[in-house]
C-alpha positions, 0 to 999 in steps of 0.5 A: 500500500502507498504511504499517503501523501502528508499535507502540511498546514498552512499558517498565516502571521496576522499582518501577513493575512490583513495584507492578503486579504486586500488583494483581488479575489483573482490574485487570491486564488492564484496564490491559494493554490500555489500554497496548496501545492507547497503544502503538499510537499510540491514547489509551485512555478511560481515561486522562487526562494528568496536569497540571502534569507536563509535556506526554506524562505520563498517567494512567490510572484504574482503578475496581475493585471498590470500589478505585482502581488508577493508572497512570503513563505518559510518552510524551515520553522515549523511543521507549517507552510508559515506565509509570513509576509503579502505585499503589493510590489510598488518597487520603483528599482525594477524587478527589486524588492524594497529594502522595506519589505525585505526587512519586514521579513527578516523582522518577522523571520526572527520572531518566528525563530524565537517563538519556535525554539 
């Protein structure tokens, strides 16, 4: 018999599901799905990591109608897919993401390793 396949949670960082929950329901949708897939232990087209955050951090990037949606996910910290940080990407640097939002996850990142020991 097959071992079932385990799908992990997703849980999100409060901010993290205010922010989202601003997107538009489209941009919503693509994203779920895109967690559904981490969460079955799978890595969406979407995504790509997010380098200089340490290993497990991803990114995934969301073209939509002419705007840019991100989410933020750590797979290292827990049993958990953790979505630690939604942005609307206002980078005026190109393909860049703001120092802002970068730091922002590190932040939370951090506090997410703390709570987590």
């Amino acid at each position: 018999m097959a071992d079932a396949r385990k799908t992990r949670p997703i849980s999100w960082v409060r901010p993290a599901l205010r922010d989202f929950e601003d997107f538009p329901a489209e941009a919503q949708s693509i994203v779920l799905t895109a967690l559904t897939v981490v969460a079955e232990g799978g890595t969406p087209d979407i995504a790509k990591p997010m380098h200089g955050l340490g290993s497990g951090v991803f990114e995934i990037a969301v073209p939509f109608r002419g705007d840019a949606f991100r989410v933020v996910y750590a797979l290292q910290l827990a049993d958990d897919v953790l979505v630690i940080h939604a942005f609307q990407k206002k980078s005026t640097q190109g393909i860049k993401t703001s120092k802002r939002d970068i730091d922002l996850v590190k932040e939370r990142l951090k506090r997410l390793k703390e709570d987590h020991r």
